[in-house]
C-alpha positions as CSV (number, residue, x, y, z in Angstrom):
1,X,-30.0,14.4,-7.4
2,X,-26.7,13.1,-5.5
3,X,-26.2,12.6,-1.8
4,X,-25.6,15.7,0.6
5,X,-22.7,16.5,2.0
6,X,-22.3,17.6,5.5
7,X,-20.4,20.1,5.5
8,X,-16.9,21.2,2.7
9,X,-14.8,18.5,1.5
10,X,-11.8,16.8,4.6
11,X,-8.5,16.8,2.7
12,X,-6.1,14.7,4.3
13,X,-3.1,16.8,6.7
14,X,-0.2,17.6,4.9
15,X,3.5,17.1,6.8
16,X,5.1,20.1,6.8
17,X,8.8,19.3,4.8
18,X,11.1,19.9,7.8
19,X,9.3,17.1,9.4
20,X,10.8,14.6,7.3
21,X,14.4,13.8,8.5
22,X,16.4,11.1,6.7
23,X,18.0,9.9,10.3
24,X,17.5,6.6,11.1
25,X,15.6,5.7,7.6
26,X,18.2,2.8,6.3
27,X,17.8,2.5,2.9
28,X,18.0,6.5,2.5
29,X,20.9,6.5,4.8
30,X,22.8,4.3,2.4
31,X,21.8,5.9,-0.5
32,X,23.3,9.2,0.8
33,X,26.7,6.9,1.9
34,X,26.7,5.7,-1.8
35,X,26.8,8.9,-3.1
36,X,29.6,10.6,-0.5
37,X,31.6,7.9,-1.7
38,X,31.8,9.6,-5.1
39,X,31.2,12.7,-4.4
40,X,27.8,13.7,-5.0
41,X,24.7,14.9,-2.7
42,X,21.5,14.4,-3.0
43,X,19.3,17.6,-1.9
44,X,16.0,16.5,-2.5
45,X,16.2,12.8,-0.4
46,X,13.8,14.1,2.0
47,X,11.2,13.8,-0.7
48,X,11.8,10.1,-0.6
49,X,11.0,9.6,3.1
50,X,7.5,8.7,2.4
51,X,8.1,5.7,0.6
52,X,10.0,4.4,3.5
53,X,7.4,4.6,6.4
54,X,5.8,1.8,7.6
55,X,1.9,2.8,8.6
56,X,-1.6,0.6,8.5
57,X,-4.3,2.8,6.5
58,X,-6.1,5.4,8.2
59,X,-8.7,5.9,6.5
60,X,-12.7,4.3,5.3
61,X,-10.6,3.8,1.8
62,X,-7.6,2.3,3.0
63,X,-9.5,-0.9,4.9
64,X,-12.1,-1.0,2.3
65,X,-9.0,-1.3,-0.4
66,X,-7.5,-4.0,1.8
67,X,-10.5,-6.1,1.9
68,X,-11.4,-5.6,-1.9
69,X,-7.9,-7.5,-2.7
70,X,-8.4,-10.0,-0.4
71,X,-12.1,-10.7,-1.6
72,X,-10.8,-10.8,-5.5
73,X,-7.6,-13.1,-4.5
74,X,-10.3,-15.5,-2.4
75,X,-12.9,-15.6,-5.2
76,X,-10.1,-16.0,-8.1
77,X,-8.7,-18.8,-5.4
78,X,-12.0,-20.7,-5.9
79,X,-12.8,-20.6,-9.6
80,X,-9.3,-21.9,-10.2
81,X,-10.0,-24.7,-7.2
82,X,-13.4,-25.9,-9.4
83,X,-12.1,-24.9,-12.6
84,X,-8.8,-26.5,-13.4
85,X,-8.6,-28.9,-10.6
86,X,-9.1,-32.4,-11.7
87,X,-12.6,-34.1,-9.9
88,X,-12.9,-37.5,-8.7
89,X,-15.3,-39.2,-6.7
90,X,-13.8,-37.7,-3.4
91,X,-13.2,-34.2,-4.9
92,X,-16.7,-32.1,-5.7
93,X,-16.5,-28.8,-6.7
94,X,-17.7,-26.0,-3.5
95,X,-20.6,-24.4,-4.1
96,X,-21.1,-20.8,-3.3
């Protein structure tokens, strides 16, 4: 009925939590100033360090997410070109 699979299903690896170290992260670093200042800490920042790293996709689903956007923002580009531009002589609509 579906499509085989080759063998069980490839779940992505996790980071185990001591990898994540707040040094050298700016925003998180002053965060954790902010709250010194009055007295507070914040014991679950390393949670946040995700958010904060800069990587390209790595994955079939990551690319294919990338070029999906940039397909809808090309064809919505168009149909508002021959839509709800004004035509004149010099100014025909693109055909696709």
């Amino acid at each position: 009925m579906g499509a085989k699979q080759s063998g069980p299903i490839q779940y992505p690896k996790l980071e185990h939590w001591s990898t994540y170290k707040i040094n050298g992260i700016k925003g998180l670093e002053e965060h954790k100033k902010a709250l010194a200042a009055e007295g507070l800490k914040d014991p679950w920042i390393r949670n946040e360090v995700w958010r904060f790293r800069k990587t390209a996709p790595t994955s079939k689903f990551g690319y294919l997410r990338i070029l999906g956007y940039a397909a809808v923002c090309g064809t919505l580009l168009v149909v508002v070109r021959n839509n709800l531009v004004r035509r004149d002589s010099h100014n025909e609509p693109y055909i696709l």
